[in-house]
C-alpha positions as CSV (number, residue, x, y, z in Angstrom):
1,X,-5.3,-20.8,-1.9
2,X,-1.8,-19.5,-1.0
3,X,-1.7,-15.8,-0.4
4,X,1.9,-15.9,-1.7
5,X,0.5,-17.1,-5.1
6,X,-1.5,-14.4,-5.5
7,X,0.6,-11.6,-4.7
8,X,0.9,-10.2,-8.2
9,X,2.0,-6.9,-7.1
10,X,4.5,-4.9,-5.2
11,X,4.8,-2.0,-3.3
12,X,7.5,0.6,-1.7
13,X,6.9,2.1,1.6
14,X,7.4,5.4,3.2
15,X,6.8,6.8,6.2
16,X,8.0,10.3,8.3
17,X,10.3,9.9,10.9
18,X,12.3,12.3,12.7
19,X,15.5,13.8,11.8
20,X,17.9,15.3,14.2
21,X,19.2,17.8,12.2
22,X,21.7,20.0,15.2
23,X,19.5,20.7,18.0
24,X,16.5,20.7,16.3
25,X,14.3,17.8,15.3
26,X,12.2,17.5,11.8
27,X,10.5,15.5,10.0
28,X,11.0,13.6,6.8
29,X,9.8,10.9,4.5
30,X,11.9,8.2,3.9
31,X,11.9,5.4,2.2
32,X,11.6,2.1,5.3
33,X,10.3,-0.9,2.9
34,X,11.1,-2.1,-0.6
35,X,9.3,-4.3,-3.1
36,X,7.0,-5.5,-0.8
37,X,5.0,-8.7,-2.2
38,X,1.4,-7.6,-2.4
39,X,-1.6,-7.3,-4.3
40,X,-4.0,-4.3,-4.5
41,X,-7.6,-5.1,-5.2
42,X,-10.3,-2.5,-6.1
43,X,-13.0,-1.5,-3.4
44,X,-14.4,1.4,-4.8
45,X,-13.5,3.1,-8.6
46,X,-14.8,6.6,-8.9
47,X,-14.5,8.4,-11.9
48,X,-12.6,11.6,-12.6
49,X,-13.5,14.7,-11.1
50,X,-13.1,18.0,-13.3
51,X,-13.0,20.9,-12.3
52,X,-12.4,25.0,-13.0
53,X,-9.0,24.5,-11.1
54,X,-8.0,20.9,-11.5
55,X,-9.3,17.4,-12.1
56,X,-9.0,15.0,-9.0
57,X,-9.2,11.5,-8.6
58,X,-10.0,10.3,-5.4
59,X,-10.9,6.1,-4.5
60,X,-10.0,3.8,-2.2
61,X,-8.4,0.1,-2.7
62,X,-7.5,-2.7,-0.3
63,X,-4.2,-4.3,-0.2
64,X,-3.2,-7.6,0.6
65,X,0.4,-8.7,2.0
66,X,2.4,-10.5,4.4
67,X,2.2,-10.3,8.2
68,X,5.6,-9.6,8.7
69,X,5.9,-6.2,6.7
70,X,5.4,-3.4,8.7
71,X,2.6,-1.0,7.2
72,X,1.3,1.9,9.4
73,X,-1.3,3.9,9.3
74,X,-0.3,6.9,7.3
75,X,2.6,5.5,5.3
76,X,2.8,6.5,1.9
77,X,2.8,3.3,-0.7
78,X,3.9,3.3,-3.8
79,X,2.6,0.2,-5.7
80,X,3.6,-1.1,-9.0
81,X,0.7,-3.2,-10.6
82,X,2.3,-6.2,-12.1
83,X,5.6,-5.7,-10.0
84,X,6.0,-9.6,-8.5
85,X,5.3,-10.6,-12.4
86,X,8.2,-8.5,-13.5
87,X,5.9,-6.1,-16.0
88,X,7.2,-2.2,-15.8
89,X,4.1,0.3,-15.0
90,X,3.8,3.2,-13.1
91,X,3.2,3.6,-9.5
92,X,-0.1,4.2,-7.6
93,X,0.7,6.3,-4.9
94,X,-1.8,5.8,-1.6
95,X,-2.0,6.1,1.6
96,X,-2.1,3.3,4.4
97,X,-5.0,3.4,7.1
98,X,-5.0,0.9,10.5
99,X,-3.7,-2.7,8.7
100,X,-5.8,-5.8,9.9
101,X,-4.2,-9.0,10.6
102,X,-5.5,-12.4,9.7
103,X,-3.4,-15.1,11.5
104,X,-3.6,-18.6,9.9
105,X,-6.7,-20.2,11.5
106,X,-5.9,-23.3,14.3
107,X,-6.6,-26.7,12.7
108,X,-6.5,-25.2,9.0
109,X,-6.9,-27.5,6.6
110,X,-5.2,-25.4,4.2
111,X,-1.9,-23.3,5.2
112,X,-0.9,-20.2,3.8
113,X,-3.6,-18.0,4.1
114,X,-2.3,-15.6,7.2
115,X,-1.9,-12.0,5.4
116,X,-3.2,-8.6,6.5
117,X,-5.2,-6.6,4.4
118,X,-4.7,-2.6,4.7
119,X,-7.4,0.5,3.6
120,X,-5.7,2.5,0.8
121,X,-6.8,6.1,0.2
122,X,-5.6,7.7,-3.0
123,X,-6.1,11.2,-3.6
124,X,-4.6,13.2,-6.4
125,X,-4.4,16.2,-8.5
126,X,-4.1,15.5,-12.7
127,X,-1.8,17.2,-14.4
């Protein structure tokens, strides 16, 4: 299997960095990766939680990509399901914990297969 091949998906990053705005420093989130090749797989689903002020949803995902995008911990993703396939949805927006790196193995019999796989927490309020 080719990790390429299966990356179905794609995905904007963001991240906080710091703008000089004068003297002072702030931060803001800007946009530092586009249309990432990816896929996003499902680790846990929970169902919707109502409530007396708001429903929540709140589940975690895994996602699969290249070695050379850079992901952090903490970057917002917005990922398009179907994206790489050309098919128009709306994003999922979660949030990137520590990325793991899997380097192709020496004396693979098959190549292709180096990706990193990243924890995804999403956690939103319905409207």
């Amino acid at each position: 299997m080719n990790w390429a091949d299966w990356y179905t998906d794609t995905a904007d990053v963001y991240r906080v960095v710091d703008v000089k705005d004068g003297s002072l420093t702030r931060h803001q989130r800007q946009q530092v990766v586009y249309g990432v090749p990816c896929r996003i797989y499902q680790d846990s689903a929970r169902p919707l939680s109502p409530a007396q002020t708001a429903a929540t949803i709140q589940q975690s995902a895994k996602l699969a990509c290249g070695l050379g995008v850079d992901i952090r911990a903490g970057d917002e993703l917005l990922i398009y399901r179907g994206g790489g396939l050309g098919v128009k949805s709306d994003p999922i927006r979660a949030f990137a914990g520590d990325p793991h790196q899997y380097y192709e193995p020496f004396g693979a019999v098959r190549l292709g297969l180096a990706h990193q796989e990243i924890e995804l927490l999403q956690q939103e309020r319905i409207k």
